[in-house]
N, C-alpha and C positions, 0 to 999 in steps of 0.2 A: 566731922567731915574729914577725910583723909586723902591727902594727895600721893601722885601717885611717883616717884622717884624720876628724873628721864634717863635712862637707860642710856649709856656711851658704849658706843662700838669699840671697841679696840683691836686694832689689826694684828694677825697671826704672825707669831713670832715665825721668823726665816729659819726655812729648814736646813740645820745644818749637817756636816759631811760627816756620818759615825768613822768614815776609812780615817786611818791612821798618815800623816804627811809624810816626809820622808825624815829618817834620823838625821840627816842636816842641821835640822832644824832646832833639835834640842842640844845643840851648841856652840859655842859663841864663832861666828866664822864661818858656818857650816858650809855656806854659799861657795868658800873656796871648793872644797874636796868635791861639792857637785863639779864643779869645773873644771880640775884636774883631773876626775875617773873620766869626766863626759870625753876628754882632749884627750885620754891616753886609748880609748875604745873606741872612737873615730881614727886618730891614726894608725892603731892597728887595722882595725877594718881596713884603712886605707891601702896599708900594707900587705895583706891578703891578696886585697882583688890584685894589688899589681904581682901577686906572685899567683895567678888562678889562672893566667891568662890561656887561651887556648890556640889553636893552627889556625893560621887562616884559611887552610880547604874548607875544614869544620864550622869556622864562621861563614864565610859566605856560603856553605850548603844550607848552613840552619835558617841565614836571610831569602833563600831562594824558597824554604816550608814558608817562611813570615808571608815571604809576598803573594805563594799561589792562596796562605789562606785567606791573607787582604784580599782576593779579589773574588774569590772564592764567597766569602762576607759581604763584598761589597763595598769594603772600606780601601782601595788603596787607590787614596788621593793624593799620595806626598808628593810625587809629582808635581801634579799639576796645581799643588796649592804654593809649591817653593816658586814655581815658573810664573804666580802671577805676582810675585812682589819683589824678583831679584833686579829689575832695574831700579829702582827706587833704594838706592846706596844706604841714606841716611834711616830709613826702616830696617832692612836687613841688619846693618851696626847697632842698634837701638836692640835688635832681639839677640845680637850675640853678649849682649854688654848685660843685657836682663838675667839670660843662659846662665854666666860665669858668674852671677853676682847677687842676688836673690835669692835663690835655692839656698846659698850658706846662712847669709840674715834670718830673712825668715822661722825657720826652726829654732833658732836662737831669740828672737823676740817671742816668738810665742812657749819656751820655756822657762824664761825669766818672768813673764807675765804670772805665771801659774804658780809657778816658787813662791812667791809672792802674793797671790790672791787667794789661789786654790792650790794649797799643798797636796791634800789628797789627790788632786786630777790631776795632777803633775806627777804623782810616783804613777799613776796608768799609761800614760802617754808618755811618760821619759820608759818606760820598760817596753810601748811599743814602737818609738822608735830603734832601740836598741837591738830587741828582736828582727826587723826588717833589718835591720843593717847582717845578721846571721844568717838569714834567711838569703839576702842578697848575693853574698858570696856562695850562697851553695849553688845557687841558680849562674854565677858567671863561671864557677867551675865548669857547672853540668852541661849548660848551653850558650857557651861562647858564639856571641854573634854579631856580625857586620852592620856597619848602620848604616846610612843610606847614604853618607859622604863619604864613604869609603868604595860605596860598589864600583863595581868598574864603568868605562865611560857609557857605554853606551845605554847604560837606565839613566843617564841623561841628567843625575843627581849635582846640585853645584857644592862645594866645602865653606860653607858659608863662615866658619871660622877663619878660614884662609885668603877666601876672599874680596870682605869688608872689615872694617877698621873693627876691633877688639881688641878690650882690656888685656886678653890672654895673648899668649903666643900664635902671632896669625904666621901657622909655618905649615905649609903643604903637608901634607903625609907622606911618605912612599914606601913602598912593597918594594922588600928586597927581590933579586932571583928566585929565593926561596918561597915567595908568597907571602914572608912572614913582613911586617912593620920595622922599617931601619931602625936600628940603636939610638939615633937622634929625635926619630917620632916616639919612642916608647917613651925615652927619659922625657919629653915634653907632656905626653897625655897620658902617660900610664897605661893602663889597659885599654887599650882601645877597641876592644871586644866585647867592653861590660855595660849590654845595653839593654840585655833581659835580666828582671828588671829595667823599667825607666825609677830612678828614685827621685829624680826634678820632679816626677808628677806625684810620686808615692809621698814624699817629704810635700809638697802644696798641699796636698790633700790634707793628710796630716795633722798642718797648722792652720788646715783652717776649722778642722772636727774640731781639732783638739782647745782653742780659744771659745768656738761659737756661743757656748752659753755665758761668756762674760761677757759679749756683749751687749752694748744695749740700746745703742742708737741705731735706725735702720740703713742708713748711709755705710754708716761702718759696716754693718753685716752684706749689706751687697761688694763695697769692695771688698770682703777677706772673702767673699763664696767667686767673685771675678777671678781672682788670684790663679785659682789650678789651672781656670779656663785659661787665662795668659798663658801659664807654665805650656796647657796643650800643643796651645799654637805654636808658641817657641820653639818646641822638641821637633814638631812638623816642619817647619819654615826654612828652619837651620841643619837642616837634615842629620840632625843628629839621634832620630832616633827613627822607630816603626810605632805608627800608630796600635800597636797590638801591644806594642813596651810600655804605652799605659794604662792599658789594660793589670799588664804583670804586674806594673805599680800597685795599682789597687788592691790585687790578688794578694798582695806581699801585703800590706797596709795591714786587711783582713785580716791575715794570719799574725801579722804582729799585738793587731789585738785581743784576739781570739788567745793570745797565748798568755799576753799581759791579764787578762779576766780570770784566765785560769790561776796563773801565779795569784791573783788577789785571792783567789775562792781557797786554795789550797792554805795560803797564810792566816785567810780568817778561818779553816777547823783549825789548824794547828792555834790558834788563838782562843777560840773555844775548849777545846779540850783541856789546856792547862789550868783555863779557869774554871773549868768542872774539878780537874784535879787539886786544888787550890781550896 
């Protein structure tokens, strides 16, 4: 009589990432030099947009396309979505403090996460935000535009930086004779025409693609997918931007990784081929 063995299941080993992480990583420290290039191509970019900046006939012409095509679409609530929460002080304050303060974290926790967990999906999404940030500056060159705390009075827009309580400089704006931004508001906000793109919304987005599959509780995955939607409101409320600039966000996000996918595809033939030659 012969029995019959009982069979154990055993669960499929995790599929792991063939892409390659980033060279950081194979040596000792590496985590610094991500940190120094990452600091020195941010403040470049930085440095760009405030050297891109355009006239302000040019900007408020290209907000005046923004708003016939908001309505045009159907979308141009900023209005009447800033006019239903500007008396309520201690909200308005809450989303300027969010504005100036979130957008920077954020990207930053969600690429020390990946450095760290997922090095391969960290050299994809450290290359597409990089790209949008290239991408950005051609767009503040190209089409320098007014945001919606800047229009003049009568769209009826409030500068909700200026005024409710913010971390940032709560300092009016003003338009020389010239039309252009005084010396005192540029050295405070820099460009303040770079608003096609919105990257508040392009950066949320972002970080929250770019984390999603590490997560794993469902709690956490609704607040990091809440996040952009915050960012939305924000950019509306604070009128600091055109709901069509997060649209551009997107748009730019898109191309950022669209160009990041390419850069991998191109590195893996070139990875291929040597080890055919080889």
């Amino acid at each position: 009589m012969t029995t019959n063995a009982p069979v154990t299941a055993t669960a499929p080993a995790p599929a792991t990432d063939s892409r390659p992480g980033p060279l950081t990583r194979r040596i000792r420290h590496g985590w610094i030099v991500e940190v120094l290039v990452g600091a020195g191509i941010y403040l470049f970019y930085d440095w760009l947009r405030d050297h891109v900046a355009g006239v302000s006939a040019d900007a408020f012409r290209h907000a005046q396309q923004i708003v016939d095509a908001e309505k045009f679409l159907g979308l141009y609530h900023e209005y009447s979505i800033q006019q239903a929460f500007l008396g309520v002080d201690w909200f308005m304050s809450f989303w300027n403090i969010w504005y100036g303060t979130i957008h920077f974290v954020m990207p930053v926790v969600a690429l020390v996460w990946m450095y760290r967990k997922a090095p391969a999906r960290y050299v994809r999404w450290r290359n597409t935000i990089v790209l949008m940030l290239g991408v950005s500056i051609v767009l503040f060159w190209a089409y320098p535009l007014m945001p919606p705390r800047l229009m003049p009075a009568h769209y009826g827009f409030v500068d909700a930086a200026a005024a409710f309580f913010n971390f940032g400089p709560q300092v009016r704006v003003h338009l020389g004779p010239n039309g252009q931004p005084s010396a005192q508001a540029i050295r405070t906000y820099g460009n303040l025409f770079a608003a096609m793109p919105s990257l508040h919304v392009g950066w949320s987005t972002w970080s929250t693609l770019a984390v999603w599959p590490l997560l794993r509780r469902t709690w956490a995955k609704v607040l990091w997918a809440l996040y952009p939607v915050s960012i939305f409101f924000c950019i509306v409320v604070t009128a600091n931007h055109w709901i069509l600039d997060a649209v551009g966000g997107w748009m730019v996000l898109a191309v950022g990784y669209a160009g990041a996918r390419g850069i991998e595809w191109a590195l893996s033939r070139r990875r291929n081929r040597v080890s055919v030659a080889t």
